[in-house]
N, CA, C and O atoms as a GROMACS GRO file, in nm:
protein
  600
    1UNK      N    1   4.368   6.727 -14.213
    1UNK     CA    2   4.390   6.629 -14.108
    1UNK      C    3   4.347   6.684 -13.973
    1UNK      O    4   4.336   6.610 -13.876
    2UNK      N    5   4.323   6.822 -13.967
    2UNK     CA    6   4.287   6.927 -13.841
    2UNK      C    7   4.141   6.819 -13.826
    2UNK      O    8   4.123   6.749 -13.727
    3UNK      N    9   4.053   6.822 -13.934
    3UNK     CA   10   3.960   6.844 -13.881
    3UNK      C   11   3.940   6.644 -13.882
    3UNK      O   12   3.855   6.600 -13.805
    4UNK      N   13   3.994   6.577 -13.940
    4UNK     CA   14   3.985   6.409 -13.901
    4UNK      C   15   4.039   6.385 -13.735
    4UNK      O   16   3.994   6.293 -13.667
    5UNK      N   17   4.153   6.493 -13.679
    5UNK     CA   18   4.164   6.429 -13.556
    5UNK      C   19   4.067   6.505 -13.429
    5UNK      O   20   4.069   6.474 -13.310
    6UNK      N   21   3.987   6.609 -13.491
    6UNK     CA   22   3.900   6.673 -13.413
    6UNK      C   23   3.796   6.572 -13.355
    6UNK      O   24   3.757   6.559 -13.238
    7UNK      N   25   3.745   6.474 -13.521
    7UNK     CA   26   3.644   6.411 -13.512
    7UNK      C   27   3.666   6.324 -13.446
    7UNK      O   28   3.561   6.275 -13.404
    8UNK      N   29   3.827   6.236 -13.382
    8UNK     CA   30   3.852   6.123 -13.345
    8UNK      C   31   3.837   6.149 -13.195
    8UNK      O   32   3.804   6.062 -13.114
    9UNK      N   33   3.864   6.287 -13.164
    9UNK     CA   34   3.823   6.310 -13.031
    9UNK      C   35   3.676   6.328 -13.006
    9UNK      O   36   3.626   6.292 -12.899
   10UNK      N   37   3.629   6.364 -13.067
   10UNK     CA   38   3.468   6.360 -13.081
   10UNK      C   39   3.392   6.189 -13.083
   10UNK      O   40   3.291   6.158 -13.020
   11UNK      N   41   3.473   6.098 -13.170
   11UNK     CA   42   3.443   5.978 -13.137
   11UNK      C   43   3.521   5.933 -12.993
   11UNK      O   44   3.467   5.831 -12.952
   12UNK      N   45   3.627   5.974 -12.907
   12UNK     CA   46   3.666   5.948 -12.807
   12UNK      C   47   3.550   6.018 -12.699
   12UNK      O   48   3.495   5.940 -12.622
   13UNK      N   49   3.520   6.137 -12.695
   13UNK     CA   50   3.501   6.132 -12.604
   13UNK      C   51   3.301   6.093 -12.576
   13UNK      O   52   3.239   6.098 -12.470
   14UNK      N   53   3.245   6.053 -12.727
   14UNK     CA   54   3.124   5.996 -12.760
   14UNK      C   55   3.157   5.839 -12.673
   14UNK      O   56   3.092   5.808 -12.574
   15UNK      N   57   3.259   5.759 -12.725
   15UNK     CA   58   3.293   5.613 -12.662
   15UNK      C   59   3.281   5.618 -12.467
   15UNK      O   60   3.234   5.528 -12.398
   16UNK      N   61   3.340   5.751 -12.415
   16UNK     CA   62   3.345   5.748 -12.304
   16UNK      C   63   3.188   5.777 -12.199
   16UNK      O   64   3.150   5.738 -12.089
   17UNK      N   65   3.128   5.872 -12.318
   17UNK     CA   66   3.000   5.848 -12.263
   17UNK      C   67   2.915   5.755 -12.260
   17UNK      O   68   2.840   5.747 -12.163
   18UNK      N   69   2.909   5.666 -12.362
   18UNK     CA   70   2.820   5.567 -12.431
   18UNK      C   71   2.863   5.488 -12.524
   18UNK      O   72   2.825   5.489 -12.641
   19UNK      N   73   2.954   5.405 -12.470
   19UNK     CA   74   3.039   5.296 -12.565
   19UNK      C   75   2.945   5.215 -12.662
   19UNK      O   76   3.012   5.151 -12.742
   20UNK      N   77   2.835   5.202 -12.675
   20UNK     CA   78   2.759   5.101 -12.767
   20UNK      C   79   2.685   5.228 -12.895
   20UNK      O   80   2.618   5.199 -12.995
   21UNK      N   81   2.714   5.329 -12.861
   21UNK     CA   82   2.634   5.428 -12.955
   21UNK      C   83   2.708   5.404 -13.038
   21UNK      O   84   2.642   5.304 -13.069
   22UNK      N   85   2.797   5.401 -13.116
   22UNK     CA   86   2.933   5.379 -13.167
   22UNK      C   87   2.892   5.269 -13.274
   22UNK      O   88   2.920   5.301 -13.389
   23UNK      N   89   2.836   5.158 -13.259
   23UNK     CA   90   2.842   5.045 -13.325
   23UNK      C   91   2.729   5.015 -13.334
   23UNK      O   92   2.709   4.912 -13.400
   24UNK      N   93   2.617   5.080 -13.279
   24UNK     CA   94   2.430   5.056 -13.298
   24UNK      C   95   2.396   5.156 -13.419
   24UNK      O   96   2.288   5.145 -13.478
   25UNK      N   97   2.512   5.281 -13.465
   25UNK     CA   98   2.492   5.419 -13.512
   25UNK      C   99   2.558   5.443 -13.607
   25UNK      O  100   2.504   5.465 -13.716
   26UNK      N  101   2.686   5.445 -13.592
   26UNK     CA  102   2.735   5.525 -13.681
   26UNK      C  103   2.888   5.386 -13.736
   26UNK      O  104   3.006   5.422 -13.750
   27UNK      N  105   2.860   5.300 -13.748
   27UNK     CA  106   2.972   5.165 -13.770
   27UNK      C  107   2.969   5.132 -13.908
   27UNK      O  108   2.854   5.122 -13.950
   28UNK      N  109   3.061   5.112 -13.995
   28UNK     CA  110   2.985   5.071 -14.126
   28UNK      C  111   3.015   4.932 -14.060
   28UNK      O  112   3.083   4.852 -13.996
   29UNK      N  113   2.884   4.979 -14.146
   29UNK     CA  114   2.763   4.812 -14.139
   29UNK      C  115   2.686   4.827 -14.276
   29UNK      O  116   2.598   4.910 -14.299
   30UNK      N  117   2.734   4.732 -14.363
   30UNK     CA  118   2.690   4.753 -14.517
   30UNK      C  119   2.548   4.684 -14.503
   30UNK      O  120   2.460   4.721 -14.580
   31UNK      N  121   2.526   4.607 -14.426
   31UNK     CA  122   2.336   4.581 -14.401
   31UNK      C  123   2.273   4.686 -14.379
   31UNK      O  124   2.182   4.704 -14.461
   32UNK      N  125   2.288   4.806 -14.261
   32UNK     CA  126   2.239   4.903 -14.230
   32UNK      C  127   2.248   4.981 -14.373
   32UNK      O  128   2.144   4.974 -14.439
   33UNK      N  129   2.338   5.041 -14.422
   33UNK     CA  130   2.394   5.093 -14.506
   33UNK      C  131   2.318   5.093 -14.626
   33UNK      O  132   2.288   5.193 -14.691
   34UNK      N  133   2.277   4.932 -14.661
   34UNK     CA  134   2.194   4.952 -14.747
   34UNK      C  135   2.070   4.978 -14.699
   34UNK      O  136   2.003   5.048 -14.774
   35UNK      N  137   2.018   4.945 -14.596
   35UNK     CA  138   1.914   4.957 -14.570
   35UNK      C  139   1.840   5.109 -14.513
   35UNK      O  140   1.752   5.128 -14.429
   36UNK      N  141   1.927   5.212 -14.610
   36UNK     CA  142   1.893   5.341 -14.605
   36UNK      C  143   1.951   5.468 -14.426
   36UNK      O  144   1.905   5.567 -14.370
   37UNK      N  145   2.045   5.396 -14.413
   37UNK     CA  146   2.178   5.452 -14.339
   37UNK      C  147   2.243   5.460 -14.381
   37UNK      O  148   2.315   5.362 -14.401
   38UNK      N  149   2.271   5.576 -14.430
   38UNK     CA  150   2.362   5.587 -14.585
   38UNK      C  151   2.500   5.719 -14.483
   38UNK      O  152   2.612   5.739 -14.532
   39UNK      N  153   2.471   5.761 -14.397
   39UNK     CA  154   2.551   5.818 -14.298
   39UNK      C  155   2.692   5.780 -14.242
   39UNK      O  156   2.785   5.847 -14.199
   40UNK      N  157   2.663   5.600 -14.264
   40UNK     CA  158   2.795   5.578 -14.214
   40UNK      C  159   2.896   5.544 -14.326
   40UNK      O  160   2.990   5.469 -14.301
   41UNK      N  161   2.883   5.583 -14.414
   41UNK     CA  162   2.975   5.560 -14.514
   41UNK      C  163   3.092   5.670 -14.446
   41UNK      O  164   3.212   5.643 -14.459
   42UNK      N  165   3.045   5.808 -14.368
   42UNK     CA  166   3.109   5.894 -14.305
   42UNK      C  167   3.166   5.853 -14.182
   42UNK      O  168   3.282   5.831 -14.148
   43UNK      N  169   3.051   5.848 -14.121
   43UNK     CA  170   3.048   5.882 -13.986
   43UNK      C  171   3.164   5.751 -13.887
   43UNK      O  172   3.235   5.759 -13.786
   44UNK      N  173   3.128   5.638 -13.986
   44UNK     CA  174   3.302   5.521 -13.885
   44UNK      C  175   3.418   5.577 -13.830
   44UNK      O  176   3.477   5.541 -13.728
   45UNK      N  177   3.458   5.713 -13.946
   45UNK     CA  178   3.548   5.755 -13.974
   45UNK      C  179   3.561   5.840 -13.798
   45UNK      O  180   3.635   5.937 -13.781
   46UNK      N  181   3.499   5.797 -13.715
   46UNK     CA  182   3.512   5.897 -13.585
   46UNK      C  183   3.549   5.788 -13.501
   46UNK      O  184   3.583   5.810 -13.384
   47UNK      N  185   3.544   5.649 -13.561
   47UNK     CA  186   3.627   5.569 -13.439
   47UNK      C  187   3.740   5.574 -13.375
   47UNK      O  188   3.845   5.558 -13.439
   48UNK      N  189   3.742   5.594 -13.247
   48UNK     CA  190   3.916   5.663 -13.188
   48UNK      C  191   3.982   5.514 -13.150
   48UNK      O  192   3.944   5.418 -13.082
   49UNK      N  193   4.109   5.548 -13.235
   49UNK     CA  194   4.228   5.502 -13.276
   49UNK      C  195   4.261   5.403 -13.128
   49UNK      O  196   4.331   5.302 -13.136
   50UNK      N  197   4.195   5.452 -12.985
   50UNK     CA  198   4.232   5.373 -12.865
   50UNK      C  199   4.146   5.385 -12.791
   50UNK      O  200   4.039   5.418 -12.842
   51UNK      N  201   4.148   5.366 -12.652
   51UNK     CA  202   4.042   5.395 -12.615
   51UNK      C  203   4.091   5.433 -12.468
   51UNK      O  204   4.019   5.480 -12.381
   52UNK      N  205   4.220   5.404 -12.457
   52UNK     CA  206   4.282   5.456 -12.300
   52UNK      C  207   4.353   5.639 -12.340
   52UNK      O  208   4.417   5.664 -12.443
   53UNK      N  209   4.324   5.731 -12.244
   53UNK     CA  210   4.325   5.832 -12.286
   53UNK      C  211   4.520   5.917 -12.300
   53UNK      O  212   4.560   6.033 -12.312
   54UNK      N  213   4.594   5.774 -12.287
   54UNK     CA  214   4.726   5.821 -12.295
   54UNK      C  215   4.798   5.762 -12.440
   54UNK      O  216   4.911   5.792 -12.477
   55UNK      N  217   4.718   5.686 -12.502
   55UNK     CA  218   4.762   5.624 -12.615
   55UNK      C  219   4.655   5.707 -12.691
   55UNK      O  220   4.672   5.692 -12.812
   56UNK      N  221   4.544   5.795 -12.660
   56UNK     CA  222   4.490   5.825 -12.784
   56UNK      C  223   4.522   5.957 -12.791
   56UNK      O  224   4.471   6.004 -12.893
   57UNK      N  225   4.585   6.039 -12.729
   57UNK     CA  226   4.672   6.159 -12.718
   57UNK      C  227   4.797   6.109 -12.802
   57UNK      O  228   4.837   6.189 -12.886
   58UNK      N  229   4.849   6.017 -12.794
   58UNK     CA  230   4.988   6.025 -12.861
   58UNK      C  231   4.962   5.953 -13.006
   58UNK      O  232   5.048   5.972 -13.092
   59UNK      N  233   4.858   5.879 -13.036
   59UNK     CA  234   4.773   5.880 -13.170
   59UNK      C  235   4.728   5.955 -13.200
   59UNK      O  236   4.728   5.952 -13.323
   60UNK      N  237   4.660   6.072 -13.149
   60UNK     CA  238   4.609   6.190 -13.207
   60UNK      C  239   4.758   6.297 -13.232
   60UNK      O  240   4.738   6.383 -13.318
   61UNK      N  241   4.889   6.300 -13.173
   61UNK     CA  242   4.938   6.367 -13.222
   61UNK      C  243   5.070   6.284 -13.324
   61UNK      O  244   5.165   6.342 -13.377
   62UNK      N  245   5.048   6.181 -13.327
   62UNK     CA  246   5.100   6.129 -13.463
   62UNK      C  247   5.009   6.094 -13.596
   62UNK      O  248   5.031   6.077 -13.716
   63UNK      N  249   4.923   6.092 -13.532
   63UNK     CA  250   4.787   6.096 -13.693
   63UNK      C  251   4.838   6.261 -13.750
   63UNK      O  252   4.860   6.268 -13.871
   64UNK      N  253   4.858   6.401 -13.663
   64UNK     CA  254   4.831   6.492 -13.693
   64UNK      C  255   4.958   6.546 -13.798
   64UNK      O  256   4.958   6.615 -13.900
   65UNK      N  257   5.105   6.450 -13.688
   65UNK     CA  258   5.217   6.532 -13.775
   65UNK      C  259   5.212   6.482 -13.872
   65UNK      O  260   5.234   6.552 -13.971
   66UNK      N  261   5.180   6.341 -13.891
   66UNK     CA  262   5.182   6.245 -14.018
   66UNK      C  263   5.081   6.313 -14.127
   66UNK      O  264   5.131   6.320 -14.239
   67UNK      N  265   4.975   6.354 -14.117
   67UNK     CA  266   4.890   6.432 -14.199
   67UNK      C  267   4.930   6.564 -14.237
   67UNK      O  268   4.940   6.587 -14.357
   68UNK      N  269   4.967   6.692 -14.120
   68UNK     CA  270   4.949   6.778 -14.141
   68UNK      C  271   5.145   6.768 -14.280
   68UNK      O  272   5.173   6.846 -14.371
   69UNK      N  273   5.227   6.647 -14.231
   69UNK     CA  274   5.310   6.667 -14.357
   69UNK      C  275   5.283   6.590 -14.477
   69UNK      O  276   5.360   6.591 -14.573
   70UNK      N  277   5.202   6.539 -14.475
   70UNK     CA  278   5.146   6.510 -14.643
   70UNK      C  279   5.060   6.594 -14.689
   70UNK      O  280   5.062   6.605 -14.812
   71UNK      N  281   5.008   6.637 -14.651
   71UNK     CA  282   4.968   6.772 -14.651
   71UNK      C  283   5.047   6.846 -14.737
   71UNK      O  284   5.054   6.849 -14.860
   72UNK      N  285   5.111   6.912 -14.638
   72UNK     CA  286   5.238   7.022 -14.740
   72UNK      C  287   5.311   6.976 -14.870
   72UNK      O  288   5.360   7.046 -14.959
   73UNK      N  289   5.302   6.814 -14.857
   73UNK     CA  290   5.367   6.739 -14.932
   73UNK      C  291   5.282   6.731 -15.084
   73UNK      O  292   5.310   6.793 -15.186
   74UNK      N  293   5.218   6.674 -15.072
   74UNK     CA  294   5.093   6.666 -15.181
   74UNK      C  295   5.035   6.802 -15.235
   74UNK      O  296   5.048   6.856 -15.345
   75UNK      N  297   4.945   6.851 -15.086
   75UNK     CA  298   4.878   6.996 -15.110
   75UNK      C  299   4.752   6.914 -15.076
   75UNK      O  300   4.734   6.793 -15.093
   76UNK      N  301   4.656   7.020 -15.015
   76UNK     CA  302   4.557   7.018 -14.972
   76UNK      C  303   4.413   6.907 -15.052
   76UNK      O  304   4.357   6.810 -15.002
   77UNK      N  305   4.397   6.957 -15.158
   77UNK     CA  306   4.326   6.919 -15.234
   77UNK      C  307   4.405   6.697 -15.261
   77UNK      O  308   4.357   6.598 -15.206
   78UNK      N  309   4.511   6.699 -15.346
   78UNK     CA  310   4.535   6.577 -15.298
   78UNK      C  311   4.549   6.513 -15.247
   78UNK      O  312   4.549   6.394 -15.279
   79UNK      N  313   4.574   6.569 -15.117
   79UNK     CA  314   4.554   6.506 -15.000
   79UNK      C  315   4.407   6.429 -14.930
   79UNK      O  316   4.371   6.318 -14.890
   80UNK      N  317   4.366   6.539 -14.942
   80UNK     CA  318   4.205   6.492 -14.933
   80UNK      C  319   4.135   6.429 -15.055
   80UNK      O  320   4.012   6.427 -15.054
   81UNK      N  321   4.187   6.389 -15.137
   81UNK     CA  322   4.106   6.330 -15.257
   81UNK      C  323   4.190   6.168 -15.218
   81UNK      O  324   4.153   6.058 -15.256
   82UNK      N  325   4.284   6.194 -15.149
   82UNK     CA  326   4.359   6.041 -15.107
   82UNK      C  327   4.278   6.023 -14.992
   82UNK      O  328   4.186   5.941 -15.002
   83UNK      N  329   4.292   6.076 -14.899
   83UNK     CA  330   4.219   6.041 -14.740
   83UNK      C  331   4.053   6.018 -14.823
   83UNK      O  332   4.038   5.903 -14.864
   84UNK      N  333   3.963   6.089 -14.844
   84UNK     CA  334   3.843   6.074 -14.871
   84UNK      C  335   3.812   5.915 -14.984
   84UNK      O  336   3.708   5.848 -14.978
   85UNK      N  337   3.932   5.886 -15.081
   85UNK     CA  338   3.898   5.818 -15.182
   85UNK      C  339   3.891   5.683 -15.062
   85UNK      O  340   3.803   5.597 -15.057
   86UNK      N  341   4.023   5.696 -14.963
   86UNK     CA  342   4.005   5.571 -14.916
   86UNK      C  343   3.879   5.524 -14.813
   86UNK      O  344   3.835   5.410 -14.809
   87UNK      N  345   3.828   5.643 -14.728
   87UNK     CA  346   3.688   5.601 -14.706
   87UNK      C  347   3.639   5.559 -14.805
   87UNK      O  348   3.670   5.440 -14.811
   88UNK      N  349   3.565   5.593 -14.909
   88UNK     CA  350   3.443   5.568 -14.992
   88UNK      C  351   3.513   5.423 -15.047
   88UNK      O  352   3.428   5.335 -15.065
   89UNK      N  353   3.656   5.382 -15.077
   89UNK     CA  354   3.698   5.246 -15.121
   89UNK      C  355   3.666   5.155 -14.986
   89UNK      O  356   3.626   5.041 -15.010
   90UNK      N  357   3.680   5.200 -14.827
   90UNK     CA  358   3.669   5.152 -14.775
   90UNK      C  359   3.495   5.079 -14.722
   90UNK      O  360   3.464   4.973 -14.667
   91UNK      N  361   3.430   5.173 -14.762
   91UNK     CA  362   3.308   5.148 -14.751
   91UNK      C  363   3.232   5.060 -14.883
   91UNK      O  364   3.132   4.990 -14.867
   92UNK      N  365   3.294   5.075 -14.999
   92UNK     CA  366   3.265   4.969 -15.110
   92UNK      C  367   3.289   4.826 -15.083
   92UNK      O  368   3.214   4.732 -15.112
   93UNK      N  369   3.434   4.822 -15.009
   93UNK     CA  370   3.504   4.684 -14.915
   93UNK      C  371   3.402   4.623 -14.844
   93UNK      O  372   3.392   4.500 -14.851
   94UNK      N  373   3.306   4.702 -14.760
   94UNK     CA  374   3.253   4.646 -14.703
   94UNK      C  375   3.121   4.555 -14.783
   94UNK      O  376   3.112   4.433 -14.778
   95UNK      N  377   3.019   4.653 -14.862
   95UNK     CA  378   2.907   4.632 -14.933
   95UNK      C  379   2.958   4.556 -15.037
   95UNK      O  380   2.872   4.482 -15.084
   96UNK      N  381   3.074   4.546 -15.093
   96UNK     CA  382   3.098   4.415 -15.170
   96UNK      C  383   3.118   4.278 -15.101
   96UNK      O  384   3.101   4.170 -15.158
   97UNK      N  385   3.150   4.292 -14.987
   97UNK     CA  386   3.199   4.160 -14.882
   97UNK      C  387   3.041   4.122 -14.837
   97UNK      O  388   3.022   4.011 -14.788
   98UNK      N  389   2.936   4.207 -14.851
   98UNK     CA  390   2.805   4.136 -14.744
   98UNK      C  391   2.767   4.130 -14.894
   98UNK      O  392   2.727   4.014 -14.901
   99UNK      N  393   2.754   4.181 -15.016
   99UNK     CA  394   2.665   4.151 -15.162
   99UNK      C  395   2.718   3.996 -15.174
   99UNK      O  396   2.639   3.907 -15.205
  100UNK      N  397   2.841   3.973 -15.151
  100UNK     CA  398   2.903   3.827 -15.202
  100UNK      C  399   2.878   3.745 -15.076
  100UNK      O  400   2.779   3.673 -15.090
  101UNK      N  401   2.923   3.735 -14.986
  101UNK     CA  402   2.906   3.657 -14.835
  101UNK      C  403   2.758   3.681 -14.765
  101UNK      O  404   2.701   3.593 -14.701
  102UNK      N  405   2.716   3.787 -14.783
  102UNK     CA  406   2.617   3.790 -14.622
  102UNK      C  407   2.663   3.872 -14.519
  102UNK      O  408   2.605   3.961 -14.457
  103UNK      N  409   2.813   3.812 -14.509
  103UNK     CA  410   2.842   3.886 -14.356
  103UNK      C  411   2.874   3.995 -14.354
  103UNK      O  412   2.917   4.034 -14.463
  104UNK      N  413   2.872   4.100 -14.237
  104UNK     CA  414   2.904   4.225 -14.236
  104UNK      C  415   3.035   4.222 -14.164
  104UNK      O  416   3.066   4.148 -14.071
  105UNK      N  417   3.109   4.318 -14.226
  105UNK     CA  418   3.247   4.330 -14.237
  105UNK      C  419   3.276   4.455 -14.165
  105UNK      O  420   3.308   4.553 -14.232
  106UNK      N  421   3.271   4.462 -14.058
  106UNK     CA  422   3.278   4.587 -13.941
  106UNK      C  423   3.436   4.628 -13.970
  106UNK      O  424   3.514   4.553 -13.911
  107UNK      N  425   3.497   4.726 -14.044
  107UNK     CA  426   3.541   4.817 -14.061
  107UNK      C  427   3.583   4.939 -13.994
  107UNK      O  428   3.507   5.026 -13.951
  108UNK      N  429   3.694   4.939 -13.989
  108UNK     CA  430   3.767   5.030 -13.847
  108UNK      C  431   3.883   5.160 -14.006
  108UNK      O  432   3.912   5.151 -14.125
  109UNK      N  433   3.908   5.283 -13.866
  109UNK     CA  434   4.013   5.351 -14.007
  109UNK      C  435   4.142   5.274 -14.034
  109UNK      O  436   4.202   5.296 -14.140
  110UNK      N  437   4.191   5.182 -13.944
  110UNK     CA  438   4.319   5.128 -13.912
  110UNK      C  439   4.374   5.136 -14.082
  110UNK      O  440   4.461   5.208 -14.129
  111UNK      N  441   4.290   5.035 -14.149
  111UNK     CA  442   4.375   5.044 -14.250
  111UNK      C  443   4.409   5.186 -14.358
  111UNK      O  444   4.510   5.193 -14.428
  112UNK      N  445   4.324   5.268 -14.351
  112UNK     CA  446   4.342   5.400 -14.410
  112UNK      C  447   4.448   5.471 -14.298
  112UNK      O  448   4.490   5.574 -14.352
  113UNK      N  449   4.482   5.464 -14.222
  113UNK     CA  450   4.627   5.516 -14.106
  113UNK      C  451   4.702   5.442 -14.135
  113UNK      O  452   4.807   5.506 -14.128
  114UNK      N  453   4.731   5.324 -14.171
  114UNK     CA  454   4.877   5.286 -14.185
  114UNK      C  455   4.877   5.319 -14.354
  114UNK      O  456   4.984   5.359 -14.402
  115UNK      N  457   4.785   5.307 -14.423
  115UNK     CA  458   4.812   5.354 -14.580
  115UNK      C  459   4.883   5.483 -14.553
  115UNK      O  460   4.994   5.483 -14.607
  116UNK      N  461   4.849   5.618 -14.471
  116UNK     CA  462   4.899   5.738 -14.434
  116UNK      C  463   5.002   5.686 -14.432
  116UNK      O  464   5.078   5.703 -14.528
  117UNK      N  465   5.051   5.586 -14.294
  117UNK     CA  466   5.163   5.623 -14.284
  117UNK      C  467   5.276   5.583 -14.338
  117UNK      O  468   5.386   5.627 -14.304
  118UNK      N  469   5.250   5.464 -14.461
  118UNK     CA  470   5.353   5.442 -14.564
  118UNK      C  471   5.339   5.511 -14.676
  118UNK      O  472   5.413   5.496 -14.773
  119UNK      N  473   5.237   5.598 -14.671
  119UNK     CA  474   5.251   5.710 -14.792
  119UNK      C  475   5.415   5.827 -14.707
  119UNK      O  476   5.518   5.873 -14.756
  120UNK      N  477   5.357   5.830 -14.579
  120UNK     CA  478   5.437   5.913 -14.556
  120UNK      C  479   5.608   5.871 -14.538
  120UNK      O  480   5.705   5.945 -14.550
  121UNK      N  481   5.603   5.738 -14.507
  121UNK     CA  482   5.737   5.668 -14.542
  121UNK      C  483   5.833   5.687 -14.645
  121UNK      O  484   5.952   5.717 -14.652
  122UNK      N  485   5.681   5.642 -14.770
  122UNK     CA  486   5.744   5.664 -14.870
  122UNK      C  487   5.810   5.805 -14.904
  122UNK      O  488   5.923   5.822 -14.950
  123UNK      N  489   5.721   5.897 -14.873
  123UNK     CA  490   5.792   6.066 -14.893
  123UNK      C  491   5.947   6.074 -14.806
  123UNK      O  492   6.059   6.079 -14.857
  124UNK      N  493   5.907   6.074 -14.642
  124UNK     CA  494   6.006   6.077 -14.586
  124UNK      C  495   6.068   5.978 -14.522
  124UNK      O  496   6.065   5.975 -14.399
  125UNK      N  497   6.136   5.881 -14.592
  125UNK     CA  498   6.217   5.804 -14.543
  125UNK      C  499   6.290   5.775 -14.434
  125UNK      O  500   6.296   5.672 -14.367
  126UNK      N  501   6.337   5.867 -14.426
  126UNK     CA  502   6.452   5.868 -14.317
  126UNK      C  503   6.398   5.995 -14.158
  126UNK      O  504   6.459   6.043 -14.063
  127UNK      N  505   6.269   6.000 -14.204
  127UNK     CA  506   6.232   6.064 -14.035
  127UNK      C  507   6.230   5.969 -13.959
  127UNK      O  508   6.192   5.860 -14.002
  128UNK      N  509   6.270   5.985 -13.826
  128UNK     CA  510   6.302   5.899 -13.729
  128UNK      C  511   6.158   5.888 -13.588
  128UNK      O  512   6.084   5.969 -13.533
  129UNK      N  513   6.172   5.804 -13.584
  129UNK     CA  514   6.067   5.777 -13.430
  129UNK      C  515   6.121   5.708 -13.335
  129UNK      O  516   6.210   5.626 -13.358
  130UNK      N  517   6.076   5.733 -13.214
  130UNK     CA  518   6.125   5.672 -13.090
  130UNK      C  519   6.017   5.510 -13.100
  130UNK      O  520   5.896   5.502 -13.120
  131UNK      N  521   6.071   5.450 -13.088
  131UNK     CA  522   6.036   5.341 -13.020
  131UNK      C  523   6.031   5.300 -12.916
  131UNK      O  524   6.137   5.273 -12.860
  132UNK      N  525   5.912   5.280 -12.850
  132UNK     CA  526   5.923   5.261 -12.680
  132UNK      C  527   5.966   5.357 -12.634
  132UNK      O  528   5.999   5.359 -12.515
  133UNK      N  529   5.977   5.468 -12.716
  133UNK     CA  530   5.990   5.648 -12.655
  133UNK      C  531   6.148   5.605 -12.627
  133UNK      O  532   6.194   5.675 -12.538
  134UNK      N  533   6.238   5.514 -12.676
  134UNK     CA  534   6.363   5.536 -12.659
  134UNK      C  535   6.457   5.488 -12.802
  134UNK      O  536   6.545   5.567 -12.836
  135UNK      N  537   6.439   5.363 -12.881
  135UNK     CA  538   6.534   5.317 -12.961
  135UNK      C  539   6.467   5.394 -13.099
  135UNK      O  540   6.346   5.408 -13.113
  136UNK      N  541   6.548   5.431 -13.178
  136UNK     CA  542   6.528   5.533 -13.292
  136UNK      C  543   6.524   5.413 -13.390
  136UNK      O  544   6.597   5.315 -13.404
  137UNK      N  545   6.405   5.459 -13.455
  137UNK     CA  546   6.388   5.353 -13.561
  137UNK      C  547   6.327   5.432 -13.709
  137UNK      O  548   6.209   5.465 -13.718
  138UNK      N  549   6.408   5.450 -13.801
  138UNK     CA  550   6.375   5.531 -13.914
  138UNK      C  551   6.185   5.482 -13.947
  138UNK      O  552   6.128   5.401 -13.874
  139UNK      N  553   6.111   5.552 -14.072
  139UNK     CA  554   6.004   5.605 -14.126
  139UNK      C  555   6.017   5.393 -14.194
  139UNK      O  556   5.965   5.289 -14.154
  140UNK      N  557   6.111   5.424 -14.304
  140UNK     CA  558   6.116   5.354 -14.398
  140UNK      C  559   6.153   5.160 -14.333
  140UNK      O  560   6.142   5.061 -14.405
  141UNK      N  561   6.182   5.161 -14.226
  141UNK     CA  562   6.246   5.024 -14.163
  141UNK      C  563   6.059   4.969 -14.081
  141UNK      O  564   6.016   4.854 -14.078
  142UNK      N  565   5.965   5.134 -14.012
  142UNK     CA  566   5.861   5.093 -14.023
  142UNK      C  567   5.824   5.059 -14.105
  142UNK      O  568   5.799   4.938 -14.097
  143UNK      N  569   5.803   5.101 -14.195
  143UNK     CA  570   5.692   5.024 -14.339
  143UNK      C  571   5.712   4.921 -14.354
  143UNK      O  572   5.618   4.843 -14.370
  144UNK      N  573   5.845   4.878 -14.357
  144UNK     CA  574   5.930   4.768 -14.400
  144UNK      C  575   5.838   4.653 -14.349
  144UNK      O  576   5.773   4.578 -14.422
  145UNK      N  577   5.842   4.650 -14.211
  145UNK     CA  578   5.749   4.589 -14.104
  145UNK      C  579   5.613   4.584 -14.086
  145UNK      O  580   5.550   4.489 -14.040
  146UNK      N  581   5.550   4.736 -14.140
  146UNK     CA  582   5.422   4.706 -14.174
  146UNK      C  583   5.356   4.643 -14.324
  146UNK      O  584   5.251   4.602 -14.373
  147UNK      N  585   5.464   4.662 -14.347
  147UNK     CA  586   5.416   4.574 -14.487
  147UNK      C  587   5.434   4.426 -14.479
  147UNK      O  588   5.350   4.353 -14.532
  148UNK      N  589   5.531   4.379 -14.422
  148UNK     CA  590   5.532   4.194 -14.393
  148UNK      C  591   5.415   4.202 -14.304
  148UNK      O  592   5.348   4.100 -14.298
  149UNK      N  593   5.380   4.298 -14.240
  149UNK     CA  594   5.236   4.213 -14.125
  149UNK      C  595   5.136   4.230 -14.227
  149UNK      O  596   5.095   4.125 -14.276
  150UNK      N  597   5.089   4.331 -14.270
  150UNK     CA  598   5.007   4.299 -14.435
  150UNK      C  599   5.024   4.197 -14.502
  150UNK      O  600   4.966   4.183 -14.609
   0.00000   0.00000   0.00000
């Protein structure tokens, strides 16, 4: 997870230089994609989580605790065979949606981060988060909530 939130700052601070490089380059885009840009099946994976530099500091250090404890949890290797499977599922999502429709289905990590973070729910239940940096709201009462907005 060290090296996914390295890259998110690497896509942050790429957005701050040149906000359109981002989505001319490296976006899955299953048209491009097939059309022998075969790079971004990776490279989306650097879209930062925000784009104001006080929310993507406190996303970069909850992407990190949330990873670096599934991590310990799983172990290295499954961990990354989960994070990696869901890119490459995520990038099939797309090239099956333009093979059947046409349209291209611009694809963000969002949904591979909240999969994290009800994997990590599921492990730890009862870790607590601030809400609004003040009302304590358990692991498991999130999911709860991210799963009805799913």
């Amino acid at each position: 997870m060290y090296y996914v939130i390295i890259l998110y700052g690497v896509g942050f601070v790429l957005n701050l230089i040149n906000p359109t490089f981002y989505m001319q380059y490296l976006s899955l885009d299953a048209r491009a994609i097939l059309h022998g840009q075969v790079w971004r099946i990776f490279t989306f994976i650097i879209q930062p989580p925000s784009s104001s530099p006080i929310w993507m500091a406190l996303a970069l250090y909850v992407y990190y605790m949330i990873g670096s404890q599934l991590e310990q949890a799983m172990g290295a290797f499954r961990f990354n065979l989960y994070f990696f499977t869901g890119i490459l599922l995520h990038a099939a999502s797309a090239v099956i949606v333009y093979l059947m429709t046409g349209n291209v289905l611009l694809m963000s990590t969002w949904y591979l981060n909240m999969s994290l973070f009800l994997l990590f729910a599921a492990i730890y239940p009862n870790v607590r988060f601030l809400l609004f940096f003040v009302v304590p709201v358990e692991a498991k009462y999130l999911a709860l909530l991210d799963g009805v907005y799913f």
